[in-house]
C-alpha positions as CSV (number, residue, x, y, z in Angstrom):
1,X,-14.6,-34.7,11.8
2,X,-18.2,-34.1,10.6
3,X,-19.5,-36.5,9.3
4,X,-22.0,-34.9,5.9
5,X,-24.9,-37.0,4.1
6,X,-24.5,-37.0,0.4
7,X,-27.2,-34.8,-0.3
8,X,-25.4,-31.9,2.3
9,X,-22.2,-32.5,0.4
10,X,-24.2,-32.0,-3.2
11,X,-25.7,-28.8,-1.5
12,X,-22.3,-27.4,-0.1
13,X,-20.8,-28.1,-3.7
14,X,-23.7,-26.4,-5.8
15,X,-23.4,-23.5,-3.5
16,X,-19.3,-23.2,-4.0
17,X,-19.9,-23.7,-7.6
18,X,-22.4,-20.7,-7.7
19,X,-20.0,-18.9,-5.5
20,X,-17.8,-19.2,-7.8
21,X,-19.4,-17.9,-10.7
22,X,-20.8,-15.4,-9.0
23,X,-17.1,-13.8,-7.8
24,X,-15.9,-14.8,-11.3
25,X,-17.9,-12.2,-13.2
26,X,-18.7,-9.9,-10.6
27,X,-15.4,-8.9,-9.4
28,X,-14.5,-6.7,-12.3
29,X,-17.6,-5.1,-12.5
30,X,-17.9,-4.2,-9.0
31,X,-14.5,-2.7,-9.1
32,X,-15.4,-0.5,-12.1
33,X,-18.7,0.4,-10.1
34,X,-17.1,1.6,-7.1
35,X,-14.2,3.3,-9.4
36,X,-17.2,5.0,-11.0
37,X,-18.9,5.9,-8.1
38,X,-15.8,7.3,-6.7
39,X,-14.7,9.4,-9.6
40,X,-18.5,10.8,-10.1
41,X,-18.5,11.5,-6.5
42,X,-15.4,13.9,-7.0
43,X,-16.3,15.3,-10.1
44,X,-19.7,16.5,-8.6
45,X,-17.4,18.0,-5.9
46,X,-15.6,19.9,-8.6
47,X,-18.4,21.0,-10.5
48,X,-20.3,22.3,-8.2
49,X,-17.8,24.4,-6.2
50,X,-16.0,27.6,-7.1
51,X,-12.2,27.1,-8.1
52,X,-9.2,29.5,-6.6
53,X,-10.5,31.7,-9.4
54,X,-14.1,32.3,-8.8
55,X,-15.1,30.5,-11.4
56,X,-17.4,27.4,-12.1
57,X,-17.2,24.6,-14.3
58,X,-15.2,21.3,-15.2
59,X,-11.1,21.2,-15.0
């Protein structure tokens, strides 16, 4: 096994921590961004293509 000097194993620990923070509060709001993004995608779709009726506009 590796052995680490104290101020490696302070690093590594600082950087979990922050890791950890960082996935903490950034998990739900990615998932709402790429929700977003997904749904905004498809309603440009919608929007800016004729329906089965010739006409324009939002469902």
């Amino acid at each position: 096994m590796v052995q680490f000097s104290e101020e490696t194993k302070e690093r590594i620990t600082k950087v979990i921590d922050i890791s950890r923070v960082a996935i903490h509060y950034g998990y739900l709001p990615l998932i709402m961004y790429l929700v977003n993004q997904d749904h905004n995608s498809s309603s440009s779709f919608h929007l800016s293509h004729k329906n089965n009726h010739g006409e324009t506009g939002e469902r």
